[in-house]
C-alpha positions as CSV (number, residue, x, y, z in Angstrom):
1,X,20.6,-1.6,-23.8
2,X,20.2,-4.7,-25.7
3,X,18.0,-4.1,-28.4
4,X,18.8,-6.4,-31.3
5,X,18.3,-10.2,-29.9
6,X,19.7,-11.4,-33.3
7,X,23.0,-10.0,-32.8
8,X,22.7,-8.7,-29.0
9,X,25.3,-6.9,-27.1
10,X,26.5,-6.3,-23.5
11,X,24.8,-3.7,-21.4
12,X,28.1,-2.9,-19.7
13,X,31.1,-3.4,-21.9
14,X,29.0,-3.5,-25.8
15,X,30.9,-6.8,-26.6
16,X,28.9,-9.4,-28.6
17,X,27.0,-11.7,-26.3
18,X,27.1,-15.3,-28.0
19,X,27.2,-17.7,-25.0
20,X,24.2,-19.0,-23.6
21,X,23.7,-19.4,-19.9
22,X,20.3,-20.7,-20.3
23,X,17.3,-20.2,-22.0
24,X,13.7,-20.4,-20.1
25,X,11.3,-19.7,-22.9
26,X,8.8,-17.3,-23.2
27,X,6.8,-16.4,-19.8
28,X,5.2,-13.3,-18.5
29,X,6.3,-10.7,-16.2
30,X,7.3,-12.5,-13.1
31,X,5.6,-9.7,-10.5
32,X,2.7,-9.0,-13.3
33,X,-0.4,-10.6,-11.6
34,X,-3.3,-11.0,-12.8
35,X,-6.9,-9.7,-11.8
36,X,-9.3,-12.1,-11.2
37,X,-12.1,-11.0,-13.6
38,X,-9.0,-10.5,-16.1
39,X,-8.3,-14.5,-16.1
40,X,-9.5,-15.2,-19.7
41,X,-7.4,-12.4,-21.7
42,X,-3.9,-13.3,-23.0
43,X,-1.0,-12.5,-21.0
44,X,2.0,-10.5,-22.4
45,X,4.7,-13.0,-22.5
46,X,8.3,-12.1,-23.3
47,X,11.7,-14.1,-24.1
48,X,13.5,-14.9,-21.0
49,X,17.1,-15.8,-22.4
50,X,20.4,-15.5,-20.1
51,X,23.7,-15.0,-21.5
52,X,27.0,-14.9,-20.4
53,X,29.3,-12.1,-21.6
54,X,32.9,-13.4,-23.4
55,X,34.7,-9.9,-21.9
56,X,33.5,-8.7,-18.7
57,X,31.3,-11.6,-17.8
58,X,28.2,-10.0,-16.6
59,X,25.4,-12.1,-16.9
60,X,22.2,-10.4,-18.3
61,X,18.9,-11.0,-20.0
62,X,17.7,-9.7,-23.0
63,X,15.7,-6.2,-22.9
64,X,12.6,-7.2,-24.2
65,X,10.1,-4.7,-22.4
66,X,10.7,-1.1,-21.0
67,X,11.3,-0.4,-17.2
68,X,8.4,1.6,-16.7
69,X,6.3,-1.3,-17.3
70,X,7.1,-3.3,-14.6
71,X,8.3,-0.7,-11.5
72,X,5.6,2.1,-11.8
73,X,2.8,-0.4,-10.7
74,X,4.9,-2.4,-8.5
75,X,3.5,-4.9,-6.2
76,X,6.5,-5.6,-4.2
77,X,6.6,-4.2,-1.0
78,X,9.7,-4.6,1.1
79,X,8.5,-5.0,4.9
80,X,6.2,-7.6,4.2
81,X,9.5,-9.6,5.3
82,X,10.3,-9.4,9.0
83,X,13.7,-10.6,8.4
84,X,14.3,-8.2,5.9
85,X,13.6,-5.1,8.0
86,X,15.8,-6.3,10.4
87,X,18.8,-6.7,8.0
88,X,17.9,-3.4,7.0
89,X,18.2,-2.5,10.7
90,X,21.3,-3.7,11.8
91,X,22.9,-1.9,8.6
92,X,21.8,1.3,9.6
93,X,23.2,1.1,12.7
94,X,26.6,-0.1,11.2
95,X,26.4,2.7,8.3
96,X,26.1,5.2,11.0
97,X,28.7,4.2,13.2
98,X,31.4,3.6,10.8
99,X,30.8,6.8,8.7
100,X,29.7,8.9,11.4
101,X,26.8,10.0,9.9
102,X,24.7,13.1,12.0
103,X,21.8,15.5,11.7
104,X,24.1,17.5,9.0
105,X,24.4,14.3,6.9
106,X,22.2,13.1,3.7
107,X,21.3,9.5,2.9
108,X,20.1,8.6,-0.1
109,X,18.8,4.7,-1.1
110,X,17.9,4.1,-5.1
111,X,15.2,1.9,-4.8
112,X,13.6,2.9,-1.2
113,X,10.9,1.1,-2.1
114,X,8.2,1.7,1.1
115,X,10.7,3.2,3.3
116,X,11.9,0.0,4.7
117,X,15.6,1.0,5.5
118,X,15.3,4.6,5.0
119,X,13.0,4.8,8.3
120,X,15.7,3.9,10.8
121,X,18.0,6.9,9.9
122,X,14.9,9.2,10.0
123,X,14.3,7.7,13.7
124,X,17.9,8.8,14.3
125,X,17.5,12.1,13.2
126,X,19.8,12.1,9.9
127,X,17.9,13.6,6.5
128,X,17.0,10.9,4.0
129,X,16.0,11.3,0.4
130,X,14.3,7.9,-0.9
131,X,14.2,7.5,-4.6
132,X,11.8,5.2,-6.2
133,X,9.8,4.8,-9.6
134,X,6.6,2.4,-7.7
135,X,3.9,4.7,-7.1
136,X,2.0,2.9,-4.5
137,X,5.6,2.0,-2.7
138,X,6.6,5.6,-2.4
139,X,3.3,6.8,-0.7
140,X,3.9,4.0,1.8
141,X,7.0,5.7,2.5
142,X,5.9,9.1,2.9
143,X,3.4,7.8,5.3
144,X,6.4,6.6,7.1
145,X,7.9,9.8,7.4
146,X,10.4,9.2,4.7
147,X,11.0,11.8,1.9
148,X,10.6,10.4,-1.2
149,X,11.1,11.0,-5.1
150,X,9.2,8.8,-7.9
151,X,12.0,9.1,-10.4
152,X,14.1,6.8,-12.1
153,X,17.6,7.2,-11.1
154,X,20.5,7.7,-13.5
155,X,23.3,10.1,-14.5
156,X,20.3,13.6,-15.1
157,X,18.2,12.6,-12.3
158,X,21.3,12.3,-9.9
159,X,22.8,15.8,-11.2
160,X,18.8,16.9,-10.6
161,X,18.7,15.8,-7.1
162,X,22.4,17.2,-5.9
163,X,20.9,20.7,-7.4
164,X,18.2,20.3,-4.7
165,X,18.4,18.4,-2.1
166,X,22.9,18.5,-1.8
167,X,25.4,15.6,-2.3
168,X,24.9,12.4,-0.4
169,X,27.4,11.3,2.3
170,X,26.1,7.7,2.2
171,X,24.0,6.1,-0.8
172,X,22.3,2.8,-0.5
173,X,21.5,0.4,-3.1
174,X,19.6,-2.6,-1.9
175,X,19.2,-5.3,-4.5
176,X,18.7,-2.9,-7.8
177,X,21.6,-2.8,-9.6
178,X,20.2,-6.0,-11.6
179,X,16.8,-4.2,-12.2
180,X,18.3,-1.5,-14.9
181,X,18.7,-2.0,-18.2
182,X,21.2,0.9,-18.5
183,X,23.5,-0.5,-16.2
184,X,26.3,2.6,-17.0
185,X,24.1,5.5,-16.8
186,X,22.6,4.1,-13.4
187,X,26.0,3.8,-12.0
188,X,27.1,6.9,-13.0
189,X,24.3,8.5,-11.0
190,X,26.1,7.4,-7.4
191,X,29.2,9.1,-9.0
192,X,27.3,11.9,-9.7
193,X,25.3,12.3,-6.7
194,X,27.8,11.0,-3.7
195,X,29.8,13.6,-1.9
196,X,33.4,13.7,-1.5
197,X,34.5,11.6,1.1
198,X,31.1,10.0,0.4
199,X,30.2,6.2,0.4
200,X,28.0,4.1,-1.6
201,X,27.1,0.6,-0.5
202,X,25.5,-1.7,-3.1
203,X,23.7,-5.1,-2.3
204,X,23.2,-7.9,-5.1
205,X,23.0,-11.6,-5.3
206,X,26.3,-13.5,-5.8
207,X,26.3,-14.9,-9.0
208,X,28.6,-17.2,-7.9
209,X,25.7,-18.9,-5.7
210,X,23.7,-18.8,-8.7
211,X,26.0,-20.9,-10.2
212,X,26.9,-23.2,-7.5
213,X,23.1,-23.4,-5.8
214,X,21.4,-23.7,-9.6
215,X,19.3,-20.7,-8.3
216,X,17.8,-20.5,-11.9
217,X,14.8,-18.8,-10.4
218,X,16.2,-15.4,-9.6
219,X,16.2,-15.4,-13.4
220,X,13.3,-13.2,-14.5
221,X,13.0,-10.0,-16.8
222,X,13.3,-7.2,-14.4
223,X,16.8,-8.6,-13.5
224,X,18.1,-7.6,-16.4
225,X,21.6,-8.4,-14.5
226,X,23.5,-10.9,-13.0
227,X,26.7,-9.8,-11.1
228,X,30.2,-11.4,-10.1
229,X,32.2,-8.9,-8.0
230,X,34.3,-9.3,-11.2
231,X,31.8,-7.7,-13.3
232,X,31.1,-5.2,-11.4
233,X,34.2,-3.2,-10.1
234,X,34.7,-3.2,-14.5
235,X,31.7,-1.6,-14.5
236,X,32.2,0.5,-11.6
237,X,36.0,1.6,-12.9
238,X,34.4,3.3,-16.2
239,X,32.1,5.8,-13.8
240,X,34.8,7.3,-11.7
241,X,34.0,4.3,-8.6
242,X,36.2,1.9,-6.8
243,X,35.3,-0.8,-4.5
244,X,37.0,-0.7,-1.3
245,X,35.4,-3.4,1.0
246,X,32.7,-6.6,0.2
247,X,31.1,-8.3,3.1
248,X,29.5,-11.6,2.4
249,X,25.4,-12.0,3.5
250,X,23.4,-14.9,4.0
251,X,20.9,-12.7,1.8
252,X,18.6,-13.8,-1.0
253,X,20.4,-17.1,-0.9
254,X,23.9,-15.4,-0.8
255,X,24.3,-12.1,-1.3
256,X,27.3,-9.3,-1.6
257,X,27.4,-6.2,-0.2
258,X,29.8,-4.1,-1.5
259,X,31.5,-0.5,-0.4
260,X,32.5,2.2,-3.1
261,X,33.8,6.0,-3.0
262,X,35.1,7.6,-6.2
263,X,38.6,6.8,-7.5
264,X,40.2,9.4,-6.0
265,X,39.6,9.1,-1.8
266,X,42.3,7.7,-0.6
267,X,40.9,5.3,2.1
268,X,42.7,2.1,1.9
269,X,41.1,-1.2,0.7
270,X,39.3,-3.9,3.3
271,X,40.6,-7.6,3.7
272,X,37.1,-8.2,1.8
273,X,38.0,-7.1,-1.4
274,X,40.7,-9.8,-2.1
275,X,38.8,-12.3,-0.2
276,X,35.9,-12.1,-2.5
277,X,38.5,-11.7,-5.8
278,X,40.3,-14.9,-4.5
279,X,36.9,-17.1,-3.9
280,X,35.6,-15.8,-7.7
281,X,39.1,-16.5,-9.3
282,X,39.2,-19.9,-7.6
283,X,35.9,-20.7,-9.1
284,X,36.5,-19.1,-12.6
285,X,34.4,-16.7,-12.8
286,X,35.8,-15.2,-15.6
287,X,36.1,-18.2,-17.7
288,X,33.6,-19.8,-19.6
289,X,34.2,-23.3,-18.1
290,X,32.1,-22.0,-15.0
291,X,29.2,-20.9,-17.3
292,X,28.9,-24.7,-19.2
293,X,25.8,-27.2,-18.3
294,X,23.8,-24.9,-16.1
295,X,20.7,-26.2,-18.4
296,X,20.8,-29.8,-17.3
297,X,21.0,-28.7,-14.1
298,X,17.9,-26.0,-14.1
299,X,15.9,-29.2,-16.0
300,X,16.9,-31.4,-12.6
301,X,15.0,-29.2,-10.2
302,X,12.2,-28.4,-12.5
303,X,11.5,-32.7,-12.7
304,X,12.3,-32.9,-9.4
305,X,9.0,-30.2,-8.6
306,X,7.2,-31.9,-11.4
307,X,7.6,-35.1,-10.0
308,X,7.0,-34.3,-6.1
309,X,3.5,-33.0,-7.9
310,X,2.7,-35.9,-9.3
311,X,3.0,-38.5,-6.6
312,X,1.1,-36.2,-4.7
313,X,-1.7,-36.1,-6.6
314,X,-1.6,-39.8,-6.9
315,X,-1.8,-40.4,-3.5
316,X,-4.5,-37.6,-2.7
317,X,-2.7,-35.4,-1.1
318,X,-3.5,-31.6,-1.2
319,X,-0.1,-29.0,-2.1
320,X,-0.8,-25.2,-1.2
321,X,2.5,-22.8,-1.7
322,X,3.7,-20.3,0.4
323,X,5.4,-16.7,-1.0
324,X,3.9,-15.2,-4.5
325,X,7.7,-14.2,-5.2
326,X,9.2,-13.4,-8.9
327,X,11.4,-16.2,-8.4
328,X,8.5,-18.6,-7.7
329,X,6.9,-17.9,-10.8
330,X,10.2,-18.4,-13.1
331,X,9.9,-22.1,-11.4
332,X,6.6,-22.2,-12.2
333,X,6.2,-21.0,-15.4
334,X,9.6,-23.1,-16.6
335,X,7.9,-26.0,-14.8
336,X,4.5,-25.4,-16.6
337,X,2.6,-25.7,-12.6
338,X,-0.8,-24.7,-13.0
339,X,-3.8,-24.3,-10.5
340,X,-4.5,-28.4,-10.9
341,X,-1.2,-29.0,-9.4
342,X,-1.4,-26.3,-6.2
343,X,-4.3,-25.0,-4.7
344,X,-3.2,-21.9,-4.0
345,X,-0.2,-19.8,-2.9
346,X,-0.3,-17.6,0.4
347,X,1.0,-14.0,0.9
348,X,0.6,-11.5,3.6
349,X,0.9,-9.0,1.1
350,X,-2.7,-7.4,0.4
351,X,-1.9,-6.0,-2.9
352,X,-1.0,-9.6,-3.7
353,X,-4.0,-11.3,-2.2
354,X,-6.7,-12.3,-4.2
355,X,-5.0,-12.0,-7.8
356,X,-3.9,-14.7,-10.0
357,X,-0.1,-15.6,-10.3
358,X,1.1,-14.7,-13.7
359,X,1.3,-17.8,-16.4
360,X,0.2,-20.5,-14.0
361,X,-3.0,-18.6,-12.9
362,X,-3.1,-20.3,-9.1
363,X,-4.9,-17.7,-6.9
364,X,-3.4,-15.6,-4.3
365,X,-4.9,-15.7,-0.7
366,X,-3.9,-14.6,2.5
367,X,-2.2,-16.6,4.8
368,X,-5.2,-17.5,7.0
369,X,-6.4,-20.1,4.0
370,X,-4.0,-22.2,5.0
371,X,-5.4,-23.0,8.7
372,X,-8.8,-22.9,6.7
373,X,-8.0,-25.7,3.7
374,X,-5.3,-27.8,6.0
375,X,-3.0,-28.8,2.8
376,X,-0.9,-31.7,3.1
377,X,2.3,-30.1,1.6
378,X,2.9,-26.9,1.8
379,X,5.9,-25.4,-1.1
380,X,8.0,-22.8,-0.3
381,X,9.1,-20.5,-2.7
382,X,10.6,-17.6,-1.8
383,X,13.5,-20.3,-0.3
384,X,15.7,-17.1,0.8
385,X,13.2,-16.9,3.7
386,X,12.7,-20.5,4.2
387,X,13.2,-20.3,7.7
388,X,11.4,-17.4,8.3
389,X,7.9,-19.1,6.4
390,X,8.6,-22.2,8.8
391,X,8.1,-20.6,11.7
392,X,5.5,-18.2,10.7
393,X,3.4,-21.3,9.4
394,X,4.5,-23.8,12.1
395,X,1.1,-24.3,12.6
396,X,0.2,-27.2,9.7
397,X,2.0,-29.4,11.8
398,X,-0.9,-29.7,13.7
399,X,-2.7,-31.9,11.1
400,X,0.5,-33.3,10.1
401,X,1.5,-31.3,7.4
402,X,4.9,-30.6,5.8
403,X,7.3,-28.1,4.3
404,X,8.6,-28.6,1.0
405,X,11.1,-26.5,-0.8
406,X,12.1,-27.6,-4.7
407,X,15.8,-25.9,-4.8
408,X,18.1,-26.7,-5.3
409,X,16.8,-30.1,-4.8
410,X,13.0,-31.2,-3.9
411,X,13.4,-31.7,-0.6
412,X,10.4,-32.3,2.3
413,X,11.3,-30.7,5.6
414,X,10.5,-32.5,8.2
């Protein structure tokens, strides 16, 4: 854990950390919103700094507020996205073919959040255990008949949970292993926990679309991580874990998905592995050449939003947003948005609805406000859905209004 900013060090390898990737200022906690009546107080506000490891080239932020302040109250809840319970889907139906997995089989998922994947295997009859710090997310999965700890995972939990409940054949991992500070002691948990002949399947935003897309706002302080296939089979190798296939998702603007068993099985590695290697090596991940200017270009989109806002507002026309997602706040906040530049921004989420994004304070409503208010523009910003919030809003066209996303340029759909 980094705990010295002066002179920090790397989560995963404890080399010193002295390369910049970039630096977003000081900003709130991306999913901490803010009760109404609660508008006037200060917000906690925290460094959000990215840098870029010299040795194994993860890329992480600095630890500057405990884990148990943002995932026990946790207003994220997974099946609010259509799209996403479908990936979720489709995997379990491929998990369960190609490992066989049967009523006498155990799957586990670190972060089952409201039971959004874990439900499919229970319709199929094959145990689950969900694990999961956020409260409210783990009743919503009980309710869905998925068993469920409230527990942060790591090396003593896992060794906890194999005592009662038996080793796990399959482990999933859907977009976590950024959210933990203690990147080594997490990993060694799946070591810990997964059966012999067991697999664990890990999902996690490319870093290499990060670079490439500028997808600056998937920065924020509970991804504490930023991971390269590169940097994370080093990882990986120090708890006993090898990675023995990597598919490629259209996920979260371009996701991994990779496969690991311990060192020892013997299956043979997938065409994946070295496809992925190859495309990171090309690009030079592990050099600091691929890590150089990313400021200028995170400075591009945010006068791009800026100025989209502007002419706008010149020319009377009303801007509404769509998605109160983390990653829309980093832009936000970095941009300095504020309620006199958007109206609102929509969510079907209820826990969402009727709070105040953090930092720029513009009120959270549900989804029917739009039809109500009728904005001219309407900004997307969880863009990994884009196509998804299209459709499912299809209807300001009627009054001849417009899509707009801002990464990773500002660009009106038409």
């Amino acid at each position: 854990m980094i705990a010295d900013r002066q002179n920090p060090t790397c989560r995963s390898c404890r080399a010193a950390l002295t390369r910049t990737l970039v630096d977003l200022g000081t900003t709130p906690l991306a999913n901490s919103y803010v009760k109404v009546h609660d508008a006037a107080c200060d917000e906690a506000k925290y460094p959000l700094h990215a840098r870029v490891c010299d040795v194994c080239y993860l890329v992480q932020v600095d630890d500057v507020v405990p884990p148990e302040a943002i995932f026990r109250d946790y207003a994220y809840f997974s099946s609010f996205s259509e799209s996403w319970v479908a990936h979720a889907a489709a995997y379990a139906t491929t998990a369960t073919a190609r490992l066989s997995l049967d009523s006498s089989s155990l799957v586990a998922e670190v972060a089952s959040n409201d039971g959004y994947l874990l439900q499919h295997f229970v319709k199929a009859g094959i145990p689950v255990l969900g694990v999961d710090p956020a409260l409210d997310a783990a009743k919503a999965a009980r309710a869905r008949g998925v068993r469920t700890t409230t527990v942060f995972f790591g090396h003593e939990t896992a060794i906890s949970l194999r005592a009662e409940f038996g080793p796990a054949d399959l482990i999933a991992a859907n977009n976590v292993l950024a959210h933990v500070p203690d990147i080594n002691d997490f990993v060694c948990g799946f070591a810990d926990l997964l059966a012999p002949g067991g697999v664990a399947t890990f999902e996690f935003p490319h870093l290499l679309n990060l670079l490439r897309l500028v997808q600056f706002d998937t920065i924020y302080h509970e991804h504490f991580s930023y991971l390269s296939l590169f940097a994370v089979e080093a990882c990986f190798a120090r708890a006993g874990l090898r990675v023995f296939d990597v598919e490629e998702l259209p996920t979260h603007g371009g996701s991994l998905r990779v496969w690991a068993c311990h060192q020892s099985d013997p299956r043979a590695d997938e065409p994946g592995v070295n496809r992925v290697r190859e495309a990171e090596r090309s690009f030079g991940i592990a050099s600091p050449k691929a890590y150089e200017g990313f400021p200028v270009k995170v400075d591009a989109i945010r006068d791009g939003l800026l100025e989209f806002l502007t002419q706008a507002k010149s020319a009377g026309k009303s801007v509404a947003a769509y998605g109160a997602a983390a990653k829309g706040n980093t832009l936000l906040n970095y941009a300095g948005v504020t309620a006199n530049d958007i109206l609102f921004v929509a969510d079907a989420n209820p826990a969402k609805q009727n709070t105040l994004l953090p930092g720029s304070h513009i009120p959270v409503k549900a989804p029917a406000t739009i039809a109500v208010t009728r904005p001219d523009y309407l900004l997307i910003l969880p863009w990994n859905i884009k196509d998804e919030i299209v459709r499912e809003t299809s209807e300001i066209t009627q009054w001849g209004g417009k899509h707009v996303v801002a990464a990773p340029t500002l660009k009106v759909l038409s």
